[in-house]
C-alpha positions as CSV (number, residue, x, y, z in Angstrom):
1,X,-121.1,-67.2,-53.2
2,X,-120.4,-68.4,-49.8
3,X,-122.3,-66.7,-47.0
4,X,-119.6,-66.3,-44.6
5,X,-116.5,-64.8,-46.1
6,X,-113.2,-66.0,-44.1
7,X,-112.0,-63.1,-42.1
8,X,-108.4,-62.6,-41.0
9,X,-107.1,-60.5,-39.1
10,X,-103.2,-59.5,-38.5
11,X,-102.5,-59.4,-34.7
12,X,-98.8,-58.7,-32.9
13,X,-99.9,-59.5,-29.2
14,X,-101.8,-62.0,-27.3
15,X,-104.6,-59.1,-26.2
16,X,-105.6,-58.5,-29.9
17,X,-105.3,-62.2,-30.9
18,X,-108.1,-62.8,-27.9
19,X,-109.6,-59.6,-29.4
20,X,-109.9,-60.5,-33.1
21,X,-111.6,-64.4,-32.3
22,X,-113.6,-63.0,-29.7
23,X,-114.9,-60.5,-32.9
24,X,-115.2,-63.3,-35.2
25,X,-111.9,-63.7,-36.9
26,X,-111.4,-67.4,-38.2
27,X,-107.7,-66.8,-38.6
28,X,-104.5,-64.8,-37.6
29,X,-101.6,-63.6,-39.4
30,X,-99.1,-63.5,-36.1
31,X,-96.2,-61.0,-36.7
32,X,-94.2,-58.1,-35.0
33,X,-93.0,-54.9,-36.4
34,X,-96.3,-54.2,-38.0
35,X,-95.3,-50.6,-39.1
36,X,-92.0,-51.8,-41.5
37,X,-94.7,-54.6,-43.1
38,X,-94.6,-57.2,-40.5
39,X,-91.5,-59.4,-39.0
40,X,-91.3,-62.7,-37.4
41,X,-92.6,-63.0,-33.7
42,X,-90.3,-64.7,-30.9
43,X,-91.1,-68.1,-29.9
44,X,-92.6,-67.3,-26.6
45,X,-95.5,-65.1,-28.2
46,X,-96.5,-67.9,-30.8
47,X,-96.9,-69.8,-27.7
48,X,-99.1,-67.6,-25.5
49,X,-101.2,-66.5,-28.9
50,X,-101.6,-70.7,-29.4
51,X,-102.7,-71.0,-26.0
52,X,-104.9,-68.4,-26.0
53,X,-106.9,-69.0,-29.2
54,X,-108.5,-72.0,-30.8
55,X,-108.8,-70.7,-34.2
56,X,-106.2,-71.1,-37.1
57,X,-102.8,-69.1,-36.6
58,X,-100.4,-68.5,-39.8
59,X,-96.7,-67.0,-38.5
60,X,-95.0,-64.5,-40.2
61,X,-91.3,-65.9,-41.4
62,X,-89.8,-62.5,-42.0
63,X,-86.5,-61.9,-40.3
64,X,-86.5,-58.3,-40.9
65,X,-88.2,-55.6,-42.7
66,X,-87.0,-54.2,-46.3
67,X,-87.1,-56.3,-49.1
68,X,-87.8,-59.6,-50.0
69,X,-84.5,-60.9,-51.2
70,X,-82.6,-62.9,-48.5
71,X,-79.1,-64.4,-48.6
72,X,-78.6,-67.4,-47.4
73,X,-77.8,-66.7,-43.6
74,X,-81.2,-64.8,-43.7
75,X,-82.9,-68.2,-45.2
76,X,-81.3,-70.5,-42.8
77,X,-83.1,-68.0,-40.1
78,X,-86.6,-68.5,-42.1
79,X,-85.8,-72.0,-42.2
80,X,-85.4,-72.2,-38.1
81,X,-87.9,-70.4,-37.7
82,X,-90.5,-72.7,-39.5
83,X,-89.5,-75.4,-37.6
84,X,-90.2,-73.3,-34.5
85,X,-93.2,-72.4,-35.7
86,X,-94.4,-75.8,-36.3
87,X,-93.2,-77.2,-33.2
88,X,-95.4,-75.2,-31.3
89,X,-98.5,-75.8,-32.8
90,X,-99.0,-73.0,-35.6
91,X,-101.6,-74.1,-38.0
92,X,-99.3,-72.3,-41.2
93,X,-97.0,-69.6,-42.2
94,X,-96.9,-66.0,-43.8
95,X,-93.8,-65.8,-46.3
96,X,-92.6,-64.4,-49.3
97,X,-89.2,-64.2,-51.6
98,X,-88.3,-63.0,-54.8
99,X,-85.4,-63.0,-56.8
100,X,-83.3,-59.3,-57.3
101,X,-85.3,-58.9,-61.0
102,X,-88.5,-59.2,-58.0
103,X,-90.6,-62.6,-60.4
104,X,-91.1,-64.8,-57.6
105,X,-87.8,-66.8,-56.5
106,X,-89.8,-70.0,-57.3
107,X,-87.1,-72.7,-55.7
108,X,-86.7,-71.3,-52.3
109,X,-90.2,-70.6,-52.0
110,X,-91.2,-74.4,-52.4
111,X,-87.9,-75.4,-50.7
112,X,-89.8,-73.2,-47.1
113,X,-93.1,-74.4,-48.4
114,X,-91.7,-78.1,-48.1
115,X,-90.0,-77.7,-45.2
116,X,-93.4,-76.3,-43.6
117,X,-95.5,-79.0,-44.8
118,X,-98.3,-79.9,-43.4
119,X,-98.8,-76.5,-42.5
120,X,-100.5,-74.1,-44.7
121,X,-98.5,-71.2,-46.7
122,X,-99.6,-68.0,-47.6
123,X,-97.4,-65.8,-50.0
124,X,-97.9,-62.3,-48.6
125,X,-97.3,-58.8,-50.2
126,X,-94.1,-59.0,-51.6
127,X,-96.5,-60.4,-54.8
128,X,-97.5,-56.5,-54.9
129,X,-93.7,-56.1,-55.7
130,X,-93.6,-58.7,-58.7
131,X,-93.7,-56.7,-62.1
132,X,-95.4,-59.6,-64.3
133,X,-98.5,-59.9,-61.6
134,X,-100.5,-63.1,-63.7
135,X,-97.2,-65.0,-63.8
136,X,-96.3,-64.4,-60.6
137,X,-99.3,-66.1,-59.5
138,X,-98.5,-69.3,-62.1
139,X,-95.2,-68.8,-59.9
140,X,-96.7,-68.9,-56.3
141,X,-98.5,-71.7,-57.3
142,X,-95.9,-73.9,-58.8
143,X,-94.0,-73.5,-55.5
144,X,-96.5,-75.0,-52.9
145,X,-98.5,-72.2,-51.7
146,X,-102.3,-72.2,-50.7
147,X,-102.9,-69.1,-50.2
148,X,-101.8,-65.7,-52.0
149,X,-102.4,-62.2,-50.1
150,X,-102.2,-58.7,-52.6
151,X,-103.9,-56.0,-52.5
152,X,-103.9,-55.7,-56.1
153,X,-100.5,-54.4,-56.4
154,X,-102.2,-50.5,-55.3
155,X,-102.2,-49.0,-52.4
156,X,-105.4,-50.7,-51.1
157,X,-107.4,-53.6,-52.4
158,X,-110.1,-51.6,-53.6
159,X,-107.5,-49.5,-55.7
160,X,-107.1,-53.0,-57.0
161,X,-109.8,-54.6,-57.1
162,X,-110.0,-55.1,-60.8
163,X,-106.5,-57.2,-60.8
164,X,-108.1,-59.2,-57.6
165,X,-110.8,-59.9,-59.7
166,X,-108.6,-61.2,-62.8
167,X,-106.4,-63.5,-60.1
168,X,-109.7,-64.9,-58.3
169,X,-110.9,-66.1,-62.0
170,X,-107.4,-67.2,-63.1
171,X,-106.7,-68.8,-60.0
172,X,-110.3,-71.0,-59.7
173,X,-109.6,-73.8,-57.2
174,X,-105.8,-74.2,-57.3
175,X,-105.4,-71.2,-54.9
176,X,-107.1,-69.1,-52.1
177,X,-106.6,-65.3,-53.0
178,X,-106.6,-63.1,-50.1
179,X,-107.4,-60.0,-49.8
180,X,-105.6,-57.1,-48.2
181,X,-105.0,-53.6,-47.5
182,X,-107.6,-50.7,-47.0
183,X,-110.4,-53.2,-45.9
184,X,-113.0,-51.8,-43.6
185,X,-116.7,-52.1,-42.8
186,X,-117.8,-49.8,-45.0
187,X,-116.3,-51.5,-48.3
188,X,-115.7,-54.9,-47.3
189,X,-118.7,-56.4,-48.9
190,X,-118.6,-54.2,-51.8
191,X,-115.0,-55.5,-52.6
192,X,-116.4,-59.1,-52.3
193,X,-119.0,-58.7,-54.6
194,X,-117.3,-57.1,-57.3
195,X,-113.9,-59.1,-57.0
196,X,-115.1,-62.9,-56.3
197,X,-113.0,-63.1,-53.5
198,X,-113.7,-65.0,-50.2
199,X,-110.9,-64.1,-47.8
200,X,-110.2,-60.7,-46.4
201,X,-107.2,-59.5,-44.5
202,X,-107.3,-56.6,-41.6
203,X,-105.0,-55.0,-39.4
204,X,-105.0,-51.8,-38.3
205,X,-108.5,-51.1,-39.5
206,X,-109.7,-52.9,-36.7
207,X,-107.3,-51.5,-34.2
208,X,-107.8,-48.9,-31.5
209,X,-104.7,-47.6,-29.7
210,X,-102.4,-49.8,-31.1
211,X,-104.1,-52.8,-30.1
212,X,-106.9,-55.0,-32.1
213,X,-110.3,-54.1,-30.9
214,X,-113.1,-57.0,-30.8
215,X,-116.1,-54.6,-31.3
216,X,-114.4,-53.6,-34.9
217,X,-113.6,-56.5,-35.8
218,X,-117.1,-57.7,-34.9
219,X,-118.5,-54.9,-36.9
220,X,-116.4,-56.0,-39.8
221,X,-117.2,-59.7,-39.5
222,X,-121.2,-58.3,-39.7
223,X,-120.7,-56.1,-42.8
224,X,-119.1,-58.9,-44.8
225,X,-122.2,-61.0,-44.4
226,X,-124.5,-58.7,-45.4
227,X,-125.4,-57.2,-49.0
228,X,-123.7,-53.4,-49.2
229,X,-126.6,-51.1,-50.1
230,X,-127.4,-50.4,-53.5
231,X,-128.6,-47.7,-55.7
């Protein structure tokens, strides 16, 4: 097992983006509207977080809350918005679409996923949605993405950590399997250990006031590199 688990940590400002590196965050999930799941930021703030961070920066392509079937106005706004994204100087993006029956909408995934490249994709929660989870994974990977955030389809990842563990193994090396949901200091490590997985994803565990606080996150950073206590 690796000794530094990736840490990322969802930010909707340029005061918790500063926050989160400063605590040891190696990379951002950028996004607005955090309570209705996250929505795309405006141009100008992926600009000031860029300029105010060094380390990697995915952008939330989400043009509004609800769910995660878009018609195809609401697609050609995803598709702007990539090219926004990657104009100024994101390092990947944070999507996800299913089809009404909620299996992963495979085509339009890798049609974004294309558009994006080079960048980086993550899938984000809407996986939790999908109702066949170990083909829906097959699915996410068929369309281009690297990276796959769930919280195990429960509430929090701990509540799931026995499917996490299943995807980690089924996934191997074709795909990164983040994390998310519930994750704090005091069971970060624990869920590593007994899941496999590498890459954790916060947000308002590691806020104070509504805004990401760096001594949190740097608490969290610690506890994922050390061994949880055991009986």
């Amino acid at each position: 097992m690796p000794s530094s688990p990736l840490l990322e940590v969802c930010v909707s400002s340029v005061k918790s983006a500063i926050a989160a590196a400063e605590g040891g965050a190696r990379r951002l999930e950028l996004c607005v509207n955090l309570a209705n799941g996250g929505t795309s930021p405006s141009p100008l703030l992926i600009k000031q977080v860029r300029e105010s961070v060094e380390i990697n920066v995915r952008v939330m392509i989400r043009p509004r809350a609800g769910n995660f079937c878009y018609r195809e106005e609401e697609l050609d706004t995803m598709r702007a918005e990539i090219q926004q994204a990657k104009i100024l100087g994101a390092n990947g993006i944070v999507l996800g679409v299913l089809r009404p029956d909620k299996h992963v909408d495979v085509e339009r995934t890798r049609e974004l996923a294309s558009l994006a490249y080079p960048l980086g994709v993550t899938f984000h929660r809407a996986f939790d949605e999908t109702p066949d989870p170990l083909r829906a994974l097959e699915d996410v990977m068929r369309a281009g993405v690297d990276i796959l955030l769930t919280s195990g389809q429960e509430s929090s990842a701990m509540e799931g950590k026995e499917l996490i563990r299943q995807l980690v193994e089924r996934a191997g090396s074709r795909i990164r399997i983040l994390a998310g949901a519930g994750i704090n200091e005091s069971n970060a490590r624990t869920l590593i250990w007994e899941t496999g997985v590498q890459e954790i994803h916060v947000a308002t565990g590691v806020q104070k006031n509504g805004e990401t606080d760096s001594g949190l996150v740097s608490r969290l950073f610690y506890s994922i590199n050390n061994e949880p206590e055991r009986n």
